[in-house]
C-alpha positions as CSV (number, residue, x, y, z in Angstrom):
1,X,66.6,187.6,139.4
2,X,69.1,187.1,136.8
3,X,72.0,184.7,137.7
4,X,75.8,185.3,136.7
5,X,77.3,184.1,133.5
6,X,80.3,185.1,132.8
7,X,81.7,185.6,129.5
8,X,83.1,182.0,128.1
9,X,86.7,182.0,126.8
10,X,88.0,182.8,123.5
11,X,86.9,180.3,120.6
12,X,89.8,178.1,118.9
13,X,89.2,176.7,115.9
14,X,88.7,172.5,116.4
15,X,90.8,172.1,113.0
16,X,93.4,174.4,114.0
17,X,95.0,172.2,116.1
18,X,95.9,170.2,113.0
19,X,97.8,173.2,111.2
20,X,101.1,173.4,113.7
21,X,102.9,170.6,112.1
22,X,102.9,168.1,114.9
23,X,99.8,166.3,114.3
24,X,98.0,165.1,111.4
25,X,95.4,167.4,109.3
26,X,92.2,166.8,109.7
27,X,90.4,163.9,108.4
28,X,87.1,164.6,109.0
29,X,86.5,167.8,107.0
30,X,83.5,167.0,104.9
31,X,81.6,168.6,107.9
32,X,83.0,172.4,109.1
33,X,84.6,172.2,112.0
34,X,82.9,174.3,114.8
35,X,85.1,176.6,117.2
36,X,85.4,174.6,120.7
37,X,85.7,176.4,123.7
38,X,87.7,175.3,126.8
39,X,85.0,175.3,130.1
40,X,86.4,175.8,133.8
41,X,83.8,178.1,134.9
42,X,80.4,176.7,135.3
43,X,79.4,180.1,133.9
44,X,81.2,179.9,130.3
45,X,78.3,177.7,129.1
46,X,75.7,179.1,127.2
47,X,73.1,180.4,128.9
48,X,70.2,178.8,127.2
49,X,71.8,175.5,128.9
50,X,72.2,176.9,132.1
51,X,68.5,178.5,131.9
52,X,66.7,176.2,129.8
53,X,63.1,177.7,128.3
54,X,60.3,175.2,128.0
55,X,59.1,176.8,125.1
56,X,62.5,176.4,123.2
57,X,63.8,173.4,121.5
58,X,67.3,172.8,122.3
59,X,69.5,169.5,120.7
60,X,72.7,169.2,122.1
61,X,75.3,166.2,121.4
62,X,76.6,165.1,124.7
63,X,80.0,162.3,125.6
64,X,81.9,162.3,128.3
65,X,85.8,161.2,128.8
66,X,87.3,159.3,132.0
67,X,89.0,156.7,133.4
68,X,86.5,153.5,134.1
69,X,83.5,155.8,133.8
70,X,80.8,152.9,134.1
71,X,82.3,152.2,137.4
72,X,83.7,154.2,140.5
73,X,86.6,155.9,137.7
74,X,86.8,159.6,137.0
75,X,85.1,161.7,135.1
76,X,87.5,164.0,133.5
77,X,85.9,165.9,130.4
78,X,82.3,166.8,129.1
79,X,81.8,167.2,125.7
80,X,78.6,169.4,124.7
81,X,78.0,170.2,121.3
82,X,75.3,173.2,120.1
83,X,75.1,174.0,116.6
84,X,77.8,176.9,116.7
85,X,80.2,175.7,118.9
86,X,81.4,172.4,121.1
87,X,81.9,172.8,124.8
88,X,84.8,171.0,126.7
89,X,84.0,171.5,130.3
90,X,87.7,169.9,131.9
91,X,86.6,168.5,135.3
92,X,90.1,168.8,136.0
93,X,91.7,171.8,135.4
94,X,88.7,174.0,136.6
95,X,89.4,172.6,140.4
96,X,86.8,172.3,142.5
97,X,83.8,174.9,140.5
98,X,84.0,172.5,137.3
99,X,84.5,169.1,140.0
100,X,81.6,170.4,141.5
101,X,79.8,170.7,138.0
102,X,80.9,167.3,136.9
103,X,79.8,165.8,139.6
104,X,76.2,167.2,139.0
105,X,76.0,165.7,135.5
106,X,77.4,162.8,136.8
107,X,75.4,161.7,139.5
108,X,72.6,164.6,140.2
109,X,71.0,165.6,136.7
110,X,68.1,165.2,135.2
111,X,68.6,163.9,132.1
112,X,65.1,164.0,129.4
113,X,64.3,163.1,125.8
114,X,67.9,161.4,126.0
115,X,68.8,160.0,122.7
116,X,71.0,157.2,122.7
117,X,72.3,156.7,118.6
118,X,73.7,153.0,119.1
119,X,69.9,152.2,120.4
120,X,68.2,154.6,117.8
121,X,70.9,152.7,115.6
122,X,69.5,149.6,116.2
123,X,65.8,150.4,115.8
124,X,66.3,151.7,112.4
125,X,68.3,148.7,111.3
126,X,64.5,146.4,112.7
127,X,62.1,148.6,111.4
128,X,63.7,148.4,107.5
129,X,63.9,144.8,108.2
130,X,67.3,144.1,109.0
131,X,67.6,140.9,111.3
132,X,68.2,141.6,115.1
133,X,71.1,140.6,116.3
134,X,72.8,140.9,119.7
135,X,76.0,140.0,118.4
136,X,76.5,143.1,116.9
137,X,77.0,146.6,118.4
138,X,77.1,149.6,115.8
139,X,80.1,151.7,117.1
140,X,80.7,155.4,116.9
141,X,83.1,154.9,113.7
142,X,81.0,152.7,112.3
143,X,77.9,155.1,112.7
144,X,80.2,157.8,111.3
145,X,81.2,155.8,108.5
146,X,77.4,154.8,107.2
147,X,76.4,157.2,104.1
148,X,73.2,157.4,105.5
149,X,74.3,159.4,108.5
150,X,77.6,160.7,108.2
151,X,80.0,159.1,105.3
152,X,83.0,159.9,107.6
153,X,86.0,158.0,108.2
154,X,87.3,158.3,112.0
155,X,90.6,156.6,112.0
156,X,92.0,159.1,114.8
157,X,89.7,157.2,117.1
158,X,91.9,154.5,117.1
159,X,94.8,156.5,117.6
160,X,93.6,157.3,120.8
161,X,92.2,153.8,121.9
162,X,95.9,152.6,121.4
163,X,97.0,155.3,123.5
164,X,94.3,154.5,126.3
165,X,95.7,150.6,126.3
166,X,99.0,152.1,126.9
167,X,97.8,154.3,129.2
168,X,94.1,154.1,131.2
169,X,94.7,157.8,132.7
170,X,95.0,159.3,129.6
171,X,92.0,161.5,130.0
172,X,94.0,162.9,133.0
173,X,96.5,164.1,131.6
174,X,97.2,168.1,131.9
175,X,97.4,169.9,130.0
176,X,94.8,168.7,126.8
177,X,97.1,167.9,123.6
178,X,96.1,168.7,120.5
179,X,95.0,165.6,119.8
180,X,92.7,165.0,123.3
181,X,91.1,168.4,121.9
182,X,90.5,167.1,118.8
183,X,89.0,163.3,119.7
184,X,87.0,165.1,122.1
185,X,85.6,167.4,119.6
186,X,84.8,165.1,117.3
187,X,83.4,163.1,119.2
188,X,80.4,164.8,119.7
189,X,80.4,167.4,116.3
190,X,78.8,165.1,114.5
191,X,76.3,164.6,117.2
192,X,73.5,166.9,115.5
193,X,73.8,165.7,112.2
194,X,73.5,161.6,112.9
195,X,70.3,163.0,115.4
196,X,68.6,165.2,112.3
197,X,69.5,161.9,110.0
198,X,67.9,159.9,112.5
199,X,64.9,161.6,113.2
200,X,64.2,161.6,110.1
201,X,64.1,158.1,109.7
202,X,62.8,156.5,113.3
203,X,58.9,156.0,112.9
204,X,56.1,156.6,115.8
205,X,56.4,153.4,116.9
206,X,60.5,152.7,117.4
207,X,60.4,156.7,118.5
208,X,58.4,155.6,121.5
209,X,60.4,152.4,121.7
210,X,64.0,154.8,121.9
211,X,61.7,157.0,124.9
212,X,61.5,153.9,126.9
213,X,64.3,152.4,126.4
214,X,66.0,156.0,126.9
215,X,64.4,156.7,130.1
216,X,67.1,158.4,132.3
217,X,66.4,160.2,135.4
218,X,68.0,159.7,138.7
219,X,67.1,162.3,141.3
220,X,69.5,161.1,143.4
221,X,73.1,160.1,143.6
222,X,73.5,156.5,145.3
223,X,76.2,154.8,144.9
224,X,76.0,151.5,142.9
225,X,77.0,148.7,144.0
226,X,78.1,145.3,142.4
227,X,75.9,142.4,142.3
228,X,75.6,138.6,140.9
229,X,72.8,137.3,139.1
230,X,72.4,133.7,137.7
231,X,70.6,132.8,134.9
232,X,69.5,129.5,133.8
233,X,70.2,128.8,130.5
234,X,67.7,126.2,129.0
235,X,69.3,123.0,126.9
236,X,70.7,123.4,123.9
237,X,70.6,127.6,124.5
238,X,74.1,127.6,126.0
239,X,75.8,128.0,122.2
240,X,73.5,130.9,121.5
241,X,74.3,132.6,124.7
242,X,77.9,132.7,124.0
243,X,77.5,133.3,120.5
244,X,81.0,132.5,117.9
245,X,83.6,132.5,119.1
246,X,81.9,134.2,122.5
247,X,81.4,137.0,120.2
248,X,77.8,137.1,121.8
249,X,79.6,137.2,125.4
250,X,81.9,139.3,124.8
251,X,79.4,142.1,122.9
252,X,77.0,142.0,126.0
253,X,80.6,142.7,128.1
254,X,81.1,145.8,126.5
255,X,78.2,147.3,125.9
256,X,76.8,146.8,129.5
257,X,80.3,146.8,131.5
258,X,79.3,143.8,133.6
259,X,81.6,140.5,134.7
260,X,80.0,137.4,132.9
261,X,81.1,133.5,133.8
262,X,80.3,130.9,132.3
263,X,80.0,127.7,134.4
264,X,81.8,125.0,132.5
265,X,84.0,122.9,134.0
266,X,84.4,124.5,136.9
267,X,80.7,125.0,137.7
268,X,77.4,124.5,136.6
269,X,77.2,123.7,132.7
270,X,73.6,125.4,132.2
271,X,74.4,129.0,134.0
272,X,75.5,132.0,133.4
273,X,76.4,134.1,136.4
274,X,77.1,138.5,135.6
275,X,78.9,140.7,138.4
276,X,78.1,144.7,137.8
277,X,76.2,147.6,139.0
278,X,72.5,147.1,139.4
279,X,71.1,148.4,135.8
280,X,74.1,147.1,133.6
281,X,73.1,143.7,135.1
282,X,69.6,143.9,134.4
283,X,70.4,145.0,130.6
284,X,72.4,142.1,130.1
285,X,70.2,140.1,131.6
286,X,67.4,141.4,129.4
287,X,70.1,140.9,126.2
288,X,70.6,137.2,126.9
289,X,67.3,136.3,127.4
290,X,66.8,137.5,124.2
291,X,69.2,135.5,122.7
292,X,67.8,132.4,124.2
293,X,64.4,133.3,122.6
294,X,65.8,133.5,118.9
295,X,64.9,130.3,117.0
């Protein structure tokens, strides 16, 4: 039996948003910009994401936008991005059909062959013999930037980061500016092409690396919950841990969205003590044990 999908809204231009005057033109033009589409309706996806076909290869660049995502915040936009359009599914304005939508990406789907380009990133980076180090965490401009994948400059990006400092519900806000449409969008446009660049690139070995390390599937929604784990830090480790100028620290803070405390002089001088959700713990765990194995 066939299932209902309805038609998906009309298609607007991601770059025309940058021809009314008020905001700046785009930047980012050395790739086309794709139409976007505005998704409410469950239905307006396509339907060869809404009915997948085993037999049929299907890459799609995928972000979200919140407020304190990694946490108990809300989700407020999808982003998906197929090779003729991007899709902005707003967990807001839809009401409760596109809550109820989010909420399955969120905590319900099934998520396979999940590509994560900071970690695929990183592999590349080892395997042409870079040294590793967790000091260092490529970020989304800087990815953008490399001639190897993209060659773009992103400086919109931080537009919007200096409006999220101002404001931390800025993803809430209704209705989408011009310029929410437009970080959103190119966010995950460029998805594809980094992901063709990459594959290109990865070898068998760091391609099975990315599948483990990538390995997403909940089948169920439980609510995380916060826990503290200590880690001895063996003499004369304690400097590598924290990295300069707790650069180290402060990298494994972000990138895992965990609590970390150092004992010092208010505690025990050789342990390090991370407050967060269950996995973020145990990746930060795994990242500063690493750092106390490099010589």
């Amino acid at each position: 039996m066939a299932s209902h999908h309805s038609e998906p809204p009309d298609p607007v231009v991601a770059a025309a948003a940058a021809a009314d005057g008020d905001a700046p033109a785009d930047s980012n033009s050395e790739l086309p910009s794709p139409p976007y589409y505005i998704v409410t309706k469950p239905g307006q996806l396509p339907v060869e994401f809404l009915e997948p076909s085993a037999g049929q290869k299907l890459v799609i660049g995928f972000d979200c936008e919140g407020v304190d995502l990694c946490r108990n915040g809300a989700l407020c936009i999808m982003q998906l991005a197929f090779p003729d359009a991007v899709y902005l599914v707003d967990a807001i304005e839809g009401g409760k059909n596109s809550l109820k939508l989010a909420l399955y990406f969120q905590f319900g789907i099934k998520l396979h062959n999940v590509m994560d380009t900071q970690i695929a990133y990183s592999l590349i980076e080892e395997q042409e013999g870079k040294k590793k180090s967790f000091d260092e965490y490529i970020s989304f401009v800087g990815l953008l930037a490399d001639p190897r994948y993209c060659g773009i400059p992103y400086p919109e990006k931080e537009e919007v980061r200096i409006l999220l400092r101002q404001d931390p519900n800025f993803w809430k806000i209704r209705p989408l500016s011009d310029m929410m449409i437009r970080a959103a969008t190119d966010d995950v446009r460029f998805l594809l092409n980094i992901h063709e660049k990459m594959m290109e690139k990865l070898s068998k070995v760091s391609l099975w690396r990315l599948s483990v390390r990538n390995d997403i599937e909940p089948d169920v929604y439980v609510p995380e919950v916060d826990i503290l784990s200590v880690l001895d830090v063996p003499p004369g480790k304690m400097g590598r841990v924290i990295g300069r100028k707790g650069s180290s620290i402060m990298a494994v803070k972000e990138s895992c969205n965990v609590e970390i405390h150092i004992g010092g002089a208010k505690g025990p001088p050789d342990r390090v003590f991370i407050i967060g959700p269950v996995k973020e713990v145990r990746k930060a765990e795994a990242i500063l044990r690493g750092r106390m194995l490099e010589f």
